[in-house]
VEXVOTI-127431 format. One record per residue: x, y, z of N, C-alpha, C, O in turn. Coordinates in steps of 0.2 Angstrom, whole numbers, plus 2048, in hexadecimal, padded with zeros to 3 digits. Example, Ala and Ser with C-alpha at 12.3 -4.5 7.8 and 13.67 -1.06 7.14 Angstrom:
residues 2
[pt [842 7E4 827] [83E 7EA 827] [842 7F0 827] [847 7EF 82A]]
[pt [840 7F5 823] [844 7FB 824] [840 800 827] [843 806 828]]
This chain:
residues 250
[pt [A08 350 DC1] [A0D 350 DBB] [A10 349 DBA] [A12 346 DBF]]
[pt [A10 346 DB4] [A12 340 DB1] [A19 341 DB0] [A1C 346 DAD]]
[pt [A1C 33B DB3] [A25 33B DAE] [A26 334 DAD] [A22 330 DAE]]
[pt [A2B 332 DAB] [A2E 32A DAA] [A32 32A DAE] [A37 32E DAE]]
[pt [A30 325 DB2] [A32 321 DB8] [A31 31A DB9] [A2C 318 DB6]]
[pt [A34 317 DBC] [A32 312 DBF] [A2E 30F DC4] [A30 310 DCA]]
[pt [A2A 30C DC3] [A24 309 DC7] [A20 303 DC7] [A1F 302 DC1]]
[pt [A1E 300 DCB] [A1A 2F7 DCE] [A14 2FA DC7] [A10 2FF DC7]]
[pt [A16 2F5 DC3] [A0E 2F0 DC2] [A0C 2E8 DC4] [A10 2E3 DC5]]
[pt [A06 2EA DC3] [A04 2E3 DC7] [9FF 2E1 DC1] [9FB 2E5 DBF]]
[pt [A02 2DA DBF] [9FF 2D5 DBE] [9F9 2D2 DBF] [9F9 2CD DC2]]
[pt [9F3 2D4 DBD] [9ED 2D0 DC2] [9EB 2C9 DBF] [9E7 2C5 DC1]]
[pt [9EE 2C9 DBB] [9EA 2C1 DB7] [9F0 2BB DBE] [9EE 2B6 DC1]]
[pt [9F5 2BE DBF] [9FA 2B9 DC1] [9F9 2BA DCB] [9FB 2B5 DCF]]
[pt [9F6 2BF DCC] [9F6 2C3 DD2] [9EF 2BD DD5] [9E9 2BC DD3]]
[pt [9F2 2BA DDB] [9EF 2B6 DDF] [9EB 2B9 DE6] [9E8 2B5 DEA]]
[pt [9EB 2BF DE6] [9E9 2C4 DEC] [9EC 2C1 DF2] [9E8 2C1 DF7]]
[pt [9F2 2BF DF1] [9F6 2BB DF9] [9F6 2C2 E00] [9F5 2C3 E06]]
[pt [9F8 2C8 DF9] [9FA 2CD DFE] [A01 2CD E01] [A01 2D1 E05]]
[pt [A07 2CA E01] [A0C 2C9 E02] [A0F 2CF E00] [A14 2D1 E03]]
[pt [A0D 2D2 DFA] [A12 2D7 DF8] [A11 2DE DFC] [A15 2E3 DFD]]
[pt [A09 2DE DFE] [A08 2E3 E04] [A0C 2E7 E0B] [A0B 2ED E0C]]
[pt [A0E 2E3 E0F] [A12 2E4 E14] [A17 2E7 E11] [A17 2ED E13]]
[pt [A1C 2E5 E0C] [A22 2E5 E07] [A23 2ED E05] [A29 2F0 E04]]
[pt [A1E 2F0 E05] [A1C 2F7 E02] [A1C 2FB E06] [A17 2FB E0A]]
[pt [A21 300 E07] [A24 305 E0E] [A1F 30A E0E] [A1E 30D E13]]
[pt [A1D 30B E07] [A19 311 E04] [A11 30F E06] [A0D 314 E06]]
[pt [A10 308 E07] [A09 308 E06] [A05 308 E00] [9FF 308 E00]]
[pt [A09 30A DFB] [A06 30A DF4] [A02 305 DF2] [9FE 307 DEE]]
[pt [A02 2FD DF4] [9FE 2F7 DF2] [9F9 2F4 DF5] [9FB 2F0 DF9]]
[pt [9F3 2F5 DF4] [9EF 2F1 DF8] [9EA 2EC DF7] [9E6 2EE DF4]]
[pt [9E9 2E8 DF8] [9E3 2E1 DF6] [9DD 2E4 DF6] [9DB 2E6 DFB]]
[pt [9DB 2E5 DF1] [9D4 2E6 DEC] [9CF 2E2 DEA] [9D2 2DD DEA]]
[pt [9CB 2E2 DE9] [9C6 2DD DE8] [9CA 2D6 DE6] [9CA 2D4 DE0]]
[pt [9CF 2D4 DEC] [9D2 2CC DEB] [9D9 2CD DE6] [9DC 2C8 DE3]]
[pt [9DA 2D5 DE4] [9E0 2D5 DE1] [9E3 2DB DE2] [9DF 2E0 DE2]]
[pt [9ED 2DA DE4] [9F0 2DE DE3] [9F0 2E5 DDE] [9F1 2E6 DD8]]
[pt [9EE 2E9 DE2] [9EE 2F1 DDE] [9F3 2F6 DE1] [9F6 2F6 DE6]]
[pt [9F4 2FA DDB] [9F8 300 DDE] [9F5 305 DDF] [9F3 309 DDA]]
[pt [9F5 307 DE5] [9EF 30D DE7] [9EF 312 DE2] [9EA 314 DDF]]
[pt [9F7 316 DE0] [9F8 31B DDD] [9FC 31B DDD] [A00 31A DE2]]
[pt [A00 31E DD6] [A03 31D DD3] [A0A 322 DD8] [A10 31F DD8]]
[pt [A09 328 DDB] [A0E 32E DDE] [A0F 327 DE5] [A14 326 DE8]]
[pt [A0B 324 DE5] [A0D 31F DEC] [A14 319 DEA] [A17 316 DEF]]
[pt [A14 319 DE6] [A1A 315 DE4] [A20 318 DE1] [A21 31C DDD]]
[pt [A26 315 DE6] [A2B 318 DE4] [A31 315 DDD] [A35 317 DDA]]
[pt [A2C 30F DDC] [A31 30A DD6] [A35 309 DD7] [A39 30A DD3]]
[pt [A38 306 DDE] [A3D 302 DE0] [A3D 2F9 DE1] [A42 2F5 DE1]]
[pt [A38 2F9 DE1] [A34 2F0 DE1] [A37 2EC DE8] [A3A 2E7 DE9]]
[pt [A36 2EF DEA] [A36 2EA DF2] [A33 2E5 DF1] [A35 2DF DF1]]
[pt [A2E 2E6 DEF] [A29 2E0 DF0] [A28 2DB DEB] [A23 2D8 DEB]]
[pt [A2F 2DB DE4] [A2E 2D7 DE0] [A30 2D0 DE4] [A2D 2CB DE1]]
[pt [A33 2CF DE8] [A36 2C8 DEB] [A30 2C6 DEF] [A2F 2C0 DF0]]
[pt [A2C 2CB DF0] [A24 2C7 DF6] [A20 2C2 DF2] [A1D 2BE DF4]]
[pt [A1F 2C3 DEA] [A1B 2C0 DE7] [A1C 2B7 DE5] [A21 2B5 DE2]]
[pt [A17 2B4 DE6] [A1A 2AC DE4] [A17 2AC DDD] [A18 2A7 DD9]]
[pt [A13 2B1 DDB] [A10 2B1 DD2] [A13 2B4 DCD] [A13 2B3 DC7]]
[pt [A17 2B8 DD1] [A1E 2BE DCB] [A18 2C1 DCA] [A18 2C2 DC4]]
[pt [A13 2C3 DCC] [A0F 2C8 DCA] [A11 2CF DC7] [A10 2D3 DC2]]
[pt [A16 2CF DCC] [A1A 2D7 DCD] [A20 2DA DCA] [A25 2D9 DCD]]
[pt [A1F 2DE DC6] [A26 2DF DC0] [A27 2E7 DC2] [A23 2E9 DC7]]
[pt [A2E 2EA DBF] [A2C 2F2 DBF] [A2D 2F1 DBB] [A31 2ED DB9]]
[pt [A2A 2F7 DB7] [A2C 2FA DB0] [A2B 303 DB0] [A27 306 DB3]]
[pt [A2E 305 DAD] [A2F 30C DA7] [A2A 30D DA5] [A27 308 DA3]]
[pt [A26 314 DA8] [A1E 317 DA6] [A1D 31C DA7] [A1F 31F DAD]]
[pt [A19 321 DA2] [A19 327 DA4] [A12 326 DA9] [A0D 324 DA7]]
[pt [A13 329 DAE] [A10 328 DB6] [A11 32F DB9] [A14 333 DB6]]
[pt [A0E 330 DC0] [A10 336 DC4] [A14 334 DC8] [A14 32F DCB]]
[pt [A19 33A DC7] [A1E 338 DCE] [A1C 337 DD3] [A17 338 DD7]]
[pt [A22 334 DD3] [A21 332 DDC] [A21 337 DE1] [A25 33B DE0]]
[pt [A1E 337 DE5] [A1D 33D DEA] [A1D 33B DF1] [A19 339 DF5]]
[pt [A25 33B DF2] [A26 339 DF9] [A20 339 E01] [A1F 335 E04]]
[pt [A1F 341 E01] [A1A 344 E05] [A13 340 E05] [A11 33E E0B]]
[pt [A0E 340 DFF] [A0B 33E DFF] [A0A 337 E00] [A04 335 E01]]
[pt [A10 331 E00] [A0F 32B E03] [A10 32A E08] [A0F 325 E0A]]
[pt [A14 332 E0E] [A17 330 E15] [A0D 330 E17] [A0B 32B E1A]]
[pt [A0A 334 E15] [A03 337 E17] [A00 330 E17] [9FC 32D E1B]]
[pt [A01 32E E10] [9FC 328 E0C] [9FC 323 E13] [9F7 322 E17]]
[pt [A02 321 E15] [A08 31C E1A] [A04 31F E21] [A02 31A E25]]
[pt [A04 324 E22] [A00 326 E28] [9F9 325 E29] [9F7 321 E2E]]
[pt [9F5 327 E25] [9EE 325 E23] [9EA 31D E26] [9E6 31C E2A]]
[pt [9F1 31B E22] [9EE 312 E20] [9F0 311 E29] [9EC 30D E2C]]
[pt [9F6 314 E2E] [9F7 310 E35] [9F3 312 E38] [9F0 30E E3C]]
[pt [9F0 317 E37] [9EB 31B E3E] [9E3 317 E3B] [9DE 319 E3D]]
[pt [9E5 313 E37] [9DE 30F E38] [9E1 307 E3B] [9DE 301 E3A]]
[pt [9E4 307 E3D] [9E5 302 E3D] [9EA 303 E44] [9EF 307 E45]]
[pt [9E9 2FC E4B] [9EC 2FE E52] [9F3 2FE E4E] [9F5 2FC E48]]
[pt [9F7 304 E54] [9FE 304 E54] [A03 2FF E55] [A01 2FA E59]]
[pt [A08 2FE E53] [A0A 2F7 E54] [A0E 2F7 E5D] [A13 2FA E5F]]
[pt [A0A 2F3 E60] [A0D 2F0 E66] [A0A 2F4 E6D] [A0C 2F5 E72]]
[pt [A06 2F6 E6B] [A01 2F9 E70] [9FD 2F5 E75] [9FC 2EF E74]]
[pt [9FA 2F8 E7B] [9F6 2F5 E7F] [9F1 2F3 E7A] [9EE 2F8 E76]]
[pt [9EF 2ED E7A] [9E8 2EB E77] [9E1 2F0 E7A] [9E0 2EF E80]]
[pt [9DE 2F3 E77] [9D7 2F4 E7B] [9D1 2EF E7A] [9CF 2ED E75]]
[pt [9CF 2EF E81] [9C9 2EB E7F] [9C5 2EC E78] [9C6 2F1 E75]]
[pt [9C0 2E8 E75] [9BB 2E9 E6F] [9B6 2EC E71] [9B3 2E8 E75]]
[pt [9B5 2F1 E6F] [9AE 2F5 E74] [9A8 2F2 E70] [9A3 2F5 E73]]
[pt [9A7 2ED E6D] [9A1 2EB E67] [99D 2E7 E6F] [997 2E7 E70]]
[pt [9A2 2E5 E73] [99D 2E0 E77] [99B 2D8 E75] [999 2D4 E79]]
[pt [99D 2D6 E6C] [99C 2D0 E6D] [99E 2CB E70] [9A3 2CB E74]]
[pt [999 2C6 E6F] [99D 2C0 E72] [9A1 2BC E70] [9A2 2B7 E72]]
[pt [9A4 2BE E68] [9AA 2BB E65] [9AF 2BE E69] [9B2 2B9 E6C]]
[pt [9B1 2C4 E6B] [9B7 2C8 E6D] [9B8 2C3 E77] [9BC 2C5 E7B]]
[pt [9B4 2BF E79] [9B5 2C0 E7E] [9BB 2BA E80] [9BB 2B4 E7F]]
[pt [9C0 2BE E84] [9C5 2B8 E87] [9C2 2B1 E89] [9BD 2B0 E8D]]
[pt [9C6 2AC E87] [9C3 2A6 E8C] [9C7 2A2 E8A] [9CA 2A3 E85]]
[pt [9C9 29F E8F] [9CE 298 E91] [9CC 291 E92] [9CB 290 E98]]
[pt [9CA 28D E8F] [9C7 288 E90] [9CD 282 E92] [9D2 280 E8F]]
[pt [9CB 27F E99] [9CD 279 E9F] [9CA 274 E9A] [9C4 274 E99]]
[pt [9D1 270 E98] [9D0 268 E95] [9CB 261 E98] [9CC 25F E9E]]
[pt [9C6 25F E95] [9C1 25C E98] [9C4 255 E9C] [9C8 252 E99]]
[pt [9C3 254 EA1] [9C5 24F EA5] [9C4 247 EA2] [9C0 246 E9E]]
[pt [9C8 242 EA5] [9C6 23B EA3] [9BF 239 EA4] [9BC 236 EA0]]
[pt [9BD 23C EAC] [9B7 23B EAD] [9B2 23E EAB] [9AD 23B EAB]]
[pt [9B1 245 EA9] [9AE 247 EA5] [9AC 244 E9E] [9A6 245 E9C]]
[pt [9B0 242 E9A] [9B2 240 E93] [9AD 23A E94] [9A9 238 E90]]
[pt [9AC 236 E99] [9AC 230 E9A] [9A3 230 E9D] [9A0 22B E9F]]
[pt [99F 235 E9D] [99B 235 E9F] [996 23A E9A] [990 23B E9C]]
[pt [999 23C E94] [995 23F E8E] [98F 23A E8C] [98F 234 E8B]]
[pt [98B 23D E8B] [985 237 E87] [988 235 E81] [98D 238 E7E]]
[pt [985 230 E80] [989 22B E7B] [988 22E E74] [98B 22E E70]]
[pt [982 232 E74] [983 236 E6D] [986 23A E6B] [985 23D E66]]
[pt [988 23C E6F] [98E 243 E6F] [995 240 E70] [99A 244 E6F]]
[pt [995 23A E72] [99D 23A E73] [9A2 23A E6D] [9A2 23B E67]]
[pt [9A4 23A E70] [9AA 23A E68] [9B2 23F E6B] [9B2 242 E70]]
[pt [9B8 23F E65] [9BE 243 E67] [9BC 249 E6E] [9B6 24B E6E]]
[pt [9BE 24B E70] [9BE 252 E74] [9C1 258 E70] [9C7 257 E6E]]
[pt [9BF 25D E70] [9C2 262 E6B] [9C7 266 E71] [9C7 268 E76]]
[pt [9CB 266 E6C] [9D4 267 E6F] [9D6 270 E70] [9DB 272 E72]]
[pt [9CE 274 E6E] [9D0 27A E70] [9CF 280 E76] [9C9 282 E75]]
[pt [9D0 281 E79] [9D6 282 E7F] [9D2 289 E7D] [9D4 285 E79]]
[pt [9CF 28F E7B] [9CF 297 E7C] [9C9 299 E77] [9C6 296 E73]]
[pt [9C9 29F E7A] [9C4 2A1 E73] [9C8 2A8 E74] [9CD 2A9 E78]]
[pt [9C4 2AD E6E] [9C5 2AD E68] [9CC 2AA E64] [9D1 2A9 E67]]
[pt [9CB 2A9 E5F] [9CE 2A3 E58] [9D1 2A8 E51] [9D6 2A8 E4D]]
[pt [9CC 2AC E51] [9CE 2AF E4A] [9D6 2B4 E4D] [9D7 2B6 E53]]
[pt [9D9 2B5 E48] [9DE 2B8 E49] [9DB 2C1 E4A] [9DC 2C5 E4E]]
[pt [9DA 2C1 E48] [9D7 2CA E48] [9D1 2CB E50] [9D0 2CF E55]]
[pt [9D0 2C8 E50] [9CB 2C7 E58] [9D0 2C5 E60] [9CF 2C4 E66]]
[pt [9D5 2C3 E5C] [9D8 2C2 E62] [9DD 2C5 E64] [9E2 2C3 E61]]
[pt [9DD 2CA E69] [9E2 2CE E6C] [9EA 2CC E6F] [9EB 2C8 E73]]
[pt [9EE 2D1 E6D] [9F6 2CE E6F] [9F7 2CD E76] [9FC 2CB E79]]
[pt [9F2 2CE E7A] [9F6 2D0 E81] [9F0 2C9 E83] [9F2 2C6 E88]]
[pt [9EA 2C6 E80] [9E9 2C1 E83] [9ED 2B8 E85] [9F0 2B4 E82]]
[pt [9E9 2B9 E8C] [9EE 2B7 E91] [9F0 2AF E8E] [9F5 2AC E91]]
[pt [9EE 2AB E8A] [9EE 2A5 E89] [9F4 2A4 E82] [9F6 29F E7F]]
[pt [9F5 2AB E81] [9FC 2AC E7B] [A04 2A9 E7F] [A08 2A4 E7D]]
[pt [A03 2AE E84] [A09 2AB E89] [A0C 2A5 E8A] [A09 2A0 E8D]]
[pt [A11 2A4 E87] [A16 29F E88] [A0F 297 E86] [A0D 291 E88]]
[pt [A0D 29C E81] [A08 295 E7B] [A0E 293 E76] [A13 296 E75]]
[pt [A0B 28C E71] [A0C 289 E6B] [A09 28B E68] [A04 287 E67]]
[pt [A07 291 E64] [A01 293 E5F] [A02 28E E58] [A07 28C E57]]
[pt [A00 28D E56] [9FB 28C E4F] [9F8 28E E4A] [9F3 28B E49]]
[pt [9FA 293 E46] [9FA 298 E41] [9F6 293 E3C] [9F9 28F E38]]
[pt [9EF 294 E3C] [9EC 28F E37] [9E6 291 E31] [9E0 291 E33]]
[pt [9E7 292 E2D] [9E2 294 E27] [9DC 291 E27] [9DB 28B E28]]
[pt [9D8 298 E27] [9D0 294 E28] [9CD 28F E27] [9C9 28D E2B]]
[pt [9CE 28C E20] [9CD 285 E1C] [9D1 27E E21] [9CD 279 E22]]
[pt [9D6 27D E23] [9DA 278 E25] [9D5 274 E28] [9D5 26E E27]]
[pt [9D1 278 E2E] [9CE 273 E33] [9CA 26D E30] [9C9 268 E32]]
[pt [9C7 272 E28] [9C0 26F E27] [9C4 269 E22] [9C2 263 E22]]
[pt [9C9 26C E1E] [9CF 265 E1A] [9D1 260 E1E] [9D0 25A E1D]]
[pt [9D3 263 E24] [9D6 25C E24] [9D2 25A E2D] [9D0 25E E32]]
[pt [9D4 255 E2D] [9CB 252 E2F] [9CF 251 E39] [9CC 253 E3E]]
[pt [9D6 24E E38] [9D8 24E E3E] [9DC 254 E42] [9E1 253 E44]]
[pt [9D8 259 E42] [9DA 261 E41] [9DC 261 E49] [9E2 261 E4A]]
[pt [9D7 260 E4F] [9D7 25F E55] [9DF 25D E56] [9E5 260 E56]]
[pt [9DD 254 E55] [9E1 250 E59] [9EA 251 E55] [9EE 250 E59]]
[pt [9EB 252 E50] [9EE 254 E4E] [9F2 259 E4C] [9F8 258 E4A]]
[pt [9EF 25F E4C] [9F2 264 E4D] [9F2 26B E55] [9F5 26E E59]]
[pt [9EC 269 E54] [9E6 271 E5A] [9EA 26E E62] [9EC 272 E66]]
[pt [9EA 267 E63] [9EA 264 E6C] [9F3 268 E6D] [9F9 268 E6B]]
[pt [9EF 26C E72] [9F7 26E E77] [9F8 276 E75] [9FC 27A E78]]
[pt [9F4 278 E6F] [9F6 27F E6B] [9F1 282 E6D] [9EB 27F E6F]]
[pt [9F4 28A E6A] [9F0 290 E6B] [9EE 28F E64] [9F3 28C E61]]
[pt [9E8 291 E60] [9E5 292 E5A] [9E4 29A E59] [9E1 29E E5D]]
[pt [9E8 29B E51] [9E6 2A2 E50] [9E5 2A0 E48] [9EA 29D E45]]
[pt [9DD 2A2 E45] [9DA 2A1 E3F] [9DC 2A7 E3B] [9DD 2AD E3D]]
[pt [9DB 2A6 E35] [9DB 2AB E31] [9DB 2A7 E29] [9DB 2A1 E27]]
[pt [9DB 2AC E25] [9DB 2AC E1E] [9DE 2B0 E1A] [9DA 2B4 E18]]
[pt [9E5 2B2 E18] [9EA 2B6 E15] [9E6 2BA E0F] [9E8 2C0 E0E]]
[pt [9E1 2B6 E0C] [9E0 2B8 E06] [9DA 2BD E06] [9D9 2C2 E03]]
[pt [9D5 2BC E0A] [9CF 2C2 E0C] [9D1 2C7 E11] [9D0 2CD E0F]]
[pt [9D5 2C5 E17] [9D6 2C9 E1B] [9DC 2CF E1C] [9E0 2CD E18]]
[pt [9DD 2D3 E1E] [9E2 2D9 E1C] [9E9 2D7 E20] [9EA 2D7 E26]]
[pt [9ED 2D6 E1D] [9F5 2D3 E1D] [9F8 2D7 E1F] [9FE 2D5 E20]]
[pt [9F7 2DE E20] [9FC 2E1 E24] [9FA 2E2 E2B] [9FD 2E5 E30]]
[pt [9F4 2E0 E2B] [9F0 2E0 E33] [9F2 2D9 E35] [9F2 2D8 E3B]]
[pt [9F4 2D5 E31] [9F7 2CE E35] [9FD 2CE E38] [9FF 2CC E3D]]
[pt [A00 2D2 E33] [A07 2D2 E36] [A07 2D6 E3D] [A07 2D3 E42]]
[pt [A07 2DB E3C] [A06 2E1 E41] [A03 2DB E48] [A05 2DA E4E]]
[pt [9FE 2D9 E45] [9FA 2D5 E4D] [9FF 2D1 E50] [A01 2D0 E56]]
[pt [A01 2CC E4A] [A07 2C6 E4D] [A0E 2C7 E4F] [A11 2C3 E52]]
[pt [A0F 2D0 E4C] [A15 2D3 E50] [A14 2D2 E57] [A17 2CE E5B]]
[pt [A0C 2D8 E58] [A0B 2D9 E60] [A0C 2D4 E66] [A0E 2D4 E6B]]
[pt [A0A 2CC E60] [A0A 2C6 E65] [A10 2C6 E66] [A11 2C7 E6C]]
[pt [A15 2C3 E62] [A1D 2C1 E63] [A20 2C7 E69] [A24 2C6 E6D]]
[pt [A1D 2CE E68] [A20 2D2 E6D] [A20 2D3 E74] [A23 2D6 E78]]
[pt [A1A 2D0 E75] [A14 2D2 E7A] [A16 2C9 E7F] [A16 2C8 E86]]
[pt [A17 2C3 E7B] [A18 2BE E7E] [A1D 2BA E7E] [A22 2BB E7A]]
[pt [A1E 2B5 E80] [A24 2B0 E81] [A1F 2AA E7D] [A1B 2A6 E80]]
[pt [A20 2A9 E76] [A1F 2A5 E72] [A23 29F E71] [A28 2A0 E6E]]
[pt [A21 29A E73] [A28 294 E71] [A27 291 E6B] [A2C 28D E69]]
[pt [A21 291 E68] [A22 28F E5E] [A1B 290 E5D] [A16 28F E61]]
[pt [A1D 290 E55] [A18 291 E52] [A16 28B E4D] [A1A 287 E4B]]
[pt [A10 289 E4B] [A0F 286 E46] [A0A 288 E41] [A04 286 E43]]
[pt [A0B 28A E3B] [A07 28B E37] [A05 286 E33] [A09 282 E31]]
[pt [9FF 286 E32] [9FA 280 E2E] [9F6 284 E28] [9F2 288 E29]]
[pt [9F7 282 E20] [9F6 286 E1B] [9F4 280 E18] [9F6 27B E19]]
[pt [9EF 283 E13] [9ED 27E E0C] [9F0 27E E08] [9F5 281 E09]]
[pt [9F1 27C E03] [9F6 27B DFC] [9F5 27F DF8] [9FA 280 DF4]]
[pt [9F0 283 DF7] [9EF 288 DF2] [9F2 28D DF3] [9F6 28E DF9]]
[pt [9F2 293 DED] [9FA 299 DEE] [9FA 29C DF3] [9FF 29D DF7]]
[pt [9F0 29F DF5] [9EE 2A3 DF9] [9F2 2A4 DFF] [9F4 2AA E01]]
[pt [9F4 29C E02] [9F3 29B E09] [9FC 29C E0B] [9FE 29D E11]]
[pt [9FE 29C E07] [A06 29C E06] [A09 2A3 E09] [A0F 2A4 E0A]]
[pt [A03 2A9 E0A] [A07 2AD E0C] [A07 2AF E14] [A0A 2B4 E17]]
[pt [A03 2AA E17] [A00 2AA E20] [A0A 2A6 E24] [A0B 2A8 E2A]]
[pt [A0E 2A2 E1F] [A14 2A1 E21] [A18 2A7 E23] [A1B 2A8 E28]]
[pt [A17 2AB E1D] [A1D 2B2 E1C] [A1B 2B7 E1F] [A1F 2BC E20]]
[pt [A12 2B7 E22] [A12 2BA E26] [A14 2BB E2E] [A15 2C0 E31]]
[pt [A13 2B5 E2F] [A15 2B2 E37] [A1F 2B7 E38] [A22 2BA E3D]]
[pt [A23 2B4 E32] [A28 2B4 E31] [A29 2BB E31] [A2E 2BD E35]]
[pt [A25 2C0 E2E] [A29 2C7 E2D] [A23 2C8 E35] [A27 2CD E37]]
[pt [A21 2C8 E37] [A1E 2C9 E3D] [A25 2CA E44] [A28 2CE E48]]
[pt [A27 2C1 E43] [A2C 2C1 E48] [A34 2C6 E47] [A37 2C9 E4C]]
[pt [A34 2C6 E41] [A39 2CC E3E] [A38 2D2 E43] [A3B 2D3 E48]]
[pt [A33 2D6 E41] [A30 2D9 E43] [A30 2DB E4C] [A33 2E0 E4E]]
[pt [A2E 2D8 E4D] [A2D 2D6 E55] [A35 2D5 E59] [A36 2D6 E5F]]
[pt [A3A 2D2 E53] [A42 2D1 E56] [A43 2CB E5A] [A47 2CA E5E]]
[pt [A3C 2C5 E59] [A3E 2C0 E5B] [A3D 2B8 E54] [A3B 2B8 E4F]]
[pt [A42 2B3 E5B] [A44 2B0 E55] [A3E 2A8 E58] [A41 2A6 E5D]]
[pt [A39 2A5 E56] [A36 29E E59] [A38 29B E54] [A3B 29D E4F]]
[pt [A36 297 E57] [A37 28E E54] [A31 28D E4D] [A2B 28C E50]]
[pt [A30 28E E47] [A29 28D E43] [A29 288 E3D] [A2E 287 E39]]
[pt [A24 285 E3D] [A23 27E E39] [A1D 280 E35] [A19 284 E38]]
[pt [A1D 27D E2F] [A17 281 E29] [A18 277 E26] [A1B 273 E24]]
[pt [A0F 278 E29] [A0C 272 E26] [A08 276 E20] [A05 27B E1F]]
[pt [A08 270 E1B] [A02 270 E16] [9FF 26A E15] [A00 264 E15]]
[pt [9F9 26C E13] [9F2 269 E13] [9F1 26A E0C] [9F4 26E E09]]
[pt [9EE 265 E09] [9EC 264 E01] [9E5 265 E02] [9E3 267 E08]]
[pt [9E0 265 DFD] [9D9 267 DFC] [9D5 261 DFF] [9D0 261 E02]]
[pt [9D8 25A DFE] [9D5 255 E00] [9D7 252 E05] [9D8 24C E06]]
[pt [9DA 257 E0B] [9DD 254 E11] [9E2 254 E15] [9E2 255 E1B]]
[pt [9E7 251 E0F] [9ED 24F E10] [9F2 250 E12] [9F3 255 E0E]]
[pt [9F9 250 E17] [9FC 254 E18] [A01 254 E13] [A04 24F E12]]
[pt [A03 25A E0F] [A08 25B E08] [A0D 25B E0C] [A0F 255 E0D]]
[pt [A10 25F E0E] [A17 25E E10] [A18 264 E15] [A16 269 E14]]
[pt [A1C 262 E1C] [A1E 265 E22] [A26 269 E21] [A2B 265 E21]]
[pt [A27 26F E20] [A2C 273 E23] [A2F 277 E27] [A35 278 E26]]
């Protein structure tokens, strides 16, 4: 049944698929679509706009439409759906039963003076400053052991390859956890970077972002994560420009 109500449209000419407005949606009503904000359906939105303030494009207006009501029940269900695919928040990690050798723990011991000092001369060069494996953010579990009372590094896929002294100036002494806000699913980052903040004694964060809109929303997620979590760290949000450079430190 159709009535006039109010309810989210989404803009797609303005709509950057940050995904920011996602989390924002209690209902689950919106989700990242072939790289753009959609509304799953229309009974899933209550036309309250939470999530007008998550957008940096103003994508997100509400307006007067004849539409299907809203259907409380069928969004608790919808809301149910989407978590049982997805770990509960703050659970024992289970191992990844795949077996790969991405998924596998490792701690890497800083190479020595004398070590460094006896590399063949065609290979010498910087030492790479990372300390763990796995890197991407979705591959690496809250409860591994190298999170604990770490400096992470919250850094967008692109930065390493932009800016050239990634190592020595960012990565040495930190945990690295990779990602991309705009391909990857934003309320699975949150969710994961809660379990981290809850699961360990983090002493700061620093997020490393490109200058484009995309990347802008790997800050707010770190941020509604520690929300989340009920803790407060220390966080610094670098940006990188496309040719390098560092734009500007907050």
């Amino acid at each position: 049944m159709k009535i006039k109500r109010k309810i989210i449209k989404i803009d797609e000419k303005k709509c950057n698929g940050c995904g920011l407005c996602v989390p924002s949606c209690a209902e689950g009503a919106i989700q990242i679509i072939d790289g753009k904000a959609r509304l799953v359906a229309e009974k899933y939105c209550d036309g309250l706009g939470a999530c007008l303030g998550e957008c940096p494009e103003d994508a997100l207006t509400v307006i007067e439409s004849e539409v299907e009501a809203f259907d409380a029940e069928a969004a608790e269900t919808h809301l149910k759906s989407q978590k049982s695919q997805k770990s509960v928040l703050f659970p024992s990690a289970p191992a990844m039963p795949c077996g790969c050798p991405s998924t596998l723990i490792q701690t890497f011991a800083s190479p020595t003076v004398c070590q460094q000092a006896n590399e063949p001369v065609s290979q010498a060069g910087p030492a790479s400053a990372l300390c763990h494996w796995p890197v991407q953010i979705r591959l690496i579990p809250p409860t591994a052991p190298f999170l604990n009372h770490a400096d992470l590094l919250v850094a967008a896929d692109c930065t390493p390859v932009a800016y050239a002294r990634f190592h020595q100036d960012f990565l040495k002494g930190k945990v690295v956890l990779m990602g991309c806000p705009k391909f990857d699913d934003v309320q699975a980052y949150v969710d994961k970077f809660a379990e981290i903040f809850h699961n360990n004694d983090i002493k700061s964060v620093t997020v490393l972002v490109m200058e484009v809109p995309c990347c802008q929303g790997l800050p707010v997620i770190v941020r509604k994560a520690m929300s989340l979590a009920g803790k407060e760290v220390p966080l610094a949000v670098t940006v990188i420009t496309t040719r390098g450079d560092i734009r500007n430190v907050m």
